[in-house]
N, C-alpha and C positions, 0 to 999 in steps of 0.2 A: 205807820210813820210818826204818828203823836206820840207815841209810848217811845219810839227811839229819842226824840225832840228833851220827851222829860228826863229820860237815861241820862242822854248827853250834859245837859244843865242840873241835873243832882235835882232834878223839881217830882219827883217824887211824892212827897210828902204834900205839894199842892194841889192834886187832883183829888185827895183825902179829906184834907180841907173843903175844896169847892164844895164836893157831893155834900158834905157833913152839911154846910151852909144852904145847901140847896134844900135841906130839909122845912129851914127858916123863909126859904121863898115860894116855899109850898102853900104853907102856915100865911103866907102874906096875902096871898092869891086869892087865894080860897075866902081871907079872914074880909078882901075888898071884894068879893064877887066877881075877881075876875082869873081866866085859865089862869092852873097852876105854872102852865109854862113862862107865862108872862112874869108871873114872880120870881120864877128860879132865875130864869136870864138877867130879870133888871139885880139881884144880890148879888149871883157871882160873876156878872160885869165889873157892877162897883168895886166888890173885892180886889179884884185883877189891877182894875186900872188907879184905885188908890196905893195898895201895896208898892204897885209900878212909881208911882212915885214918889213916893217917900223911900224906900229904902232897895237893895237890893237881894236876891231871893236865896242866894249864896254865901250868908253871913248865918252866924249863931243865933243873931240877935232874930234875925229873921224867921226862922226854925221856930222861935219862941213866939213870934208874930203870930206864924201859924197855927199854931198848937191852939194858943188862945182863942184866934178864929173860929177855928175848926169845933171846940170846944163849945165856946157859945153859940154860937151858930148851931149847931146842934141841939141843944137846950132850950135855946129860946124856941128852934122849930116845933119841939117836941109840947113845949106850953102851946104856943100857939094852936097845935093841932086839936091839945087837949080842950080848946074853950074853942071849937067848933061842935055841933050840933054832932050829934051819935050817925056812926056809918056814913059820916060827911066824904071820907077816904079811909083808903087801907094803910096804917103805919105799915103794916108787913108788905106791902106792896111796893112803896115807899124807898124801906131799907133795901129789898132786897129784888123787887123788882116784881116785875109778871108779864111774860109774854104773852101770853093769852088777852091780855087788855089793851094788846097792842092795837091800831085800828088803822084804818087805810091814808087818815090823815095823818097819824103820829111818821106811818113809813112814809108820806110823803115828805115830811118835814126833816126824817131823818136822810133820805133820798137830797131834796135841797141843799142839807147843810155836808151832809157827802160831795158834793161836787163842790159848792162852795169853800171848804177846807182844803179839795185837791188842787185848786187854782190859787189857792195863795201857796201851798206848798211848793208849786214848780214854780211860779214866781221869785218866791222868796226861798228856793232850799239852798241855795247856792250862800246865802247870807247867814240861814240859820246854822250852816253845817260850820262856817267862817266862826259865826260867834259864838257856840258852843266848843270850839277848838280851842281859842282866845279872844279872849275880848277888843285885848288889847291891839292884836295884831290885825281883826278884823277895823276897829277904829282909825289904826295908823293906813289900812287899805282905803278909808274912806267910806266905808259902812255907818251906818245909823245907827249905832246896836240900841240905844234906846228904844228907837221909833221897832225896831227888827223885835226885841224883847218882848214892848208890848205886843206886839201882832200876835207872837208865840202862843203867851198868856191868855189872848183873847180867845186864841184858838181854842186852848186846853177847857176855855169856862164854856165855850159854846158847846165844844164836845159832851160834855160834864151834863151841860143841861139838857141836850138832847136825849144822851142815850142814859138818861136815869131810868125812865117810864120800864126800860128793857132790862141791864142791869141790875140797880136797886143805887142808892149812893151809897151804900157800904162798900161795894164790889165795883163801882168800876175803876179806879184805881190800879187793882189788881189784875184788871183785865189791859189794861195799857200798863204793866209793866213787866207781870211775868211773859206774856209772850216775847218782850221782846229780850227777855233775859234769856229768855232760849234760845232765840235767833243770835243774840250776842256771841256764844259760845260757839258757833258753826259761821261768824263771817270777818273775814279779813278788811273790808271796806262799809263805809257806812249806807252804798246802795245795796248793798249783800245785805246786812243787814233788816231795811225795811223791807225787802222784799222776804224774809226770811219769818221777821215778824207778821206782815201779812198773810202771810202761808200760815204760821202755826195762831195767830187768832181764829183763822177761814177754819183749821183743822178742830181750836177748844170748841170753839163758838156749836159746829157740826155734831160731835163728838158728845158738846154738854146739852143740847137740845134731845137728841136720840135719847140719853140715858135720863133726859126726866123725861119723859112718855114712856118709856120704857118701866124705870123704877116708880115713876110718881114723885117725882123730886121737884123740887121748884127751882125753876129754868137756870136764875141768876146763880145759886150757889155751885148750881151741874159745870155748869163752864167754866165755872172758876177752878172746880176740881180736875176738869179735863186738862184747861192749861197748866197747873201742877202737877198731872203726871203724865204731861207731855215733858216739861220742862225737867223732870227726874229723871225718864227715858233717856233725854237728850244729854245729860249730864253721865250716865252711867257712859251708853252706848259711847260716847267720845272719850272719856276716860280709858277703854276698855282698846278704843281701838287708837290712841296715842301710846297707850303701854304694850302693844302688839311692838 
């Protein structure tokens, strides 16, 4: 449903951002002694909710926001890590993730913010679906899209921050978007859709797990591949069978 969220508002490009920056809230964590998680979430809050207010996320000018973000934010993460003490953390872990380091409190946390994400979704899908349609039109219904925006955005950073550890922040991006570019292509409506997306992340996610134990691959990049050729499958097979 996040990966639909971003589709729909052309925010793509900000869950690339986030992760990049979360690398910087790693680097923060670690540099004050405390969880890396506590660092990633207090950066790519700020991010979110500064961004949120100064400009909006659908302009050129904003694109260019990001880029810069995402940029240093990365950079800077990257020093920071380097002026911590040797095997303080794994940058390869970092980027690209490790299931295996995952721990019973990390699925608890990710467990928490799963349910917590699903009850503002049904709270709020009815607004998000309104303001990603039009803004305007949601506005003139009487909608908040502000207040609705940021909600959005907070989502996407808390997602970001959670499922780095699993992921990697290079890759989750690509895991809320190709899925849902393939669910895109098989639904007429936008609850087809999420449900459609949920199925084929439930299928990469599965799919990318098996094939690193399998080949020995490191978990984040396996899923990523699965959902690109889940999403090539999907693209053939409906081609093939509209030109029938």
């Amino acid at each position: 449903p996040m990966g639909c969220l971003m589709v729909w508002q052309r925010l793509a490009f900000l869950s690339d951002t986030l992760g990049h920056a979360a690398v910087m809230g790693v680097g923060l964590g670690l540099l004050l002694q405390l969880p890396a998680m506590f660092g990633v979430l207090a950066v790519v809050m700020l991010i979110v909710v500064s961004l949120s207010q100064v400009t909006s996320f659908n302009t050129a000018l904003s694109e260019t926001t990001l880029a810069i973000i995402s940029h240093t934010g990365l950079a800077a993460g990257l020093i920071l890590l380097g002026v911590l003490p040797a095997n303080t953390v794994s940058l390869e872990a970092i980027l690209f993730g490790d299931l295996l380091a995952v721990t019973l409190s990390d699925l608890g946390m990710i467990l928490v913010t799963t349910i917590v994400l699903a009850g503002l979704l049904i709270k709020y899908w009815r607004s998000f679906v309104a303001v990603s349609v039009s803004r305007e039109i949601a506005q003139a219904e009487g909608i908040e899209v502000r207040k609705v925006q940021l909600i959005m955005y907070l989502m996407i950073a808390l997602l970001v921050a959670v499922m780095m550890k699993v992921m990697g922040v290079l890759l989750i991006a690509a895991m809320l978007v190709i899925p849902t570019s393939s669910a895109r292509v098989l639904s007429s409506s936008p609850e087809r859709m999420v449900m459609f997306s949920a199925l084929f992340g439930f299928a990469a996610l599965t799919g990318g797990i098996l094939s690193s134990f399998h080949f020995d691959w490191q978990t984040g990049p396996a899923i990523v591949l699965s959902a690109t050729a889940l999403l090539l499958v999907t693209l053939v097979v409906v081609r093939r069978v509209s030109g029938q």
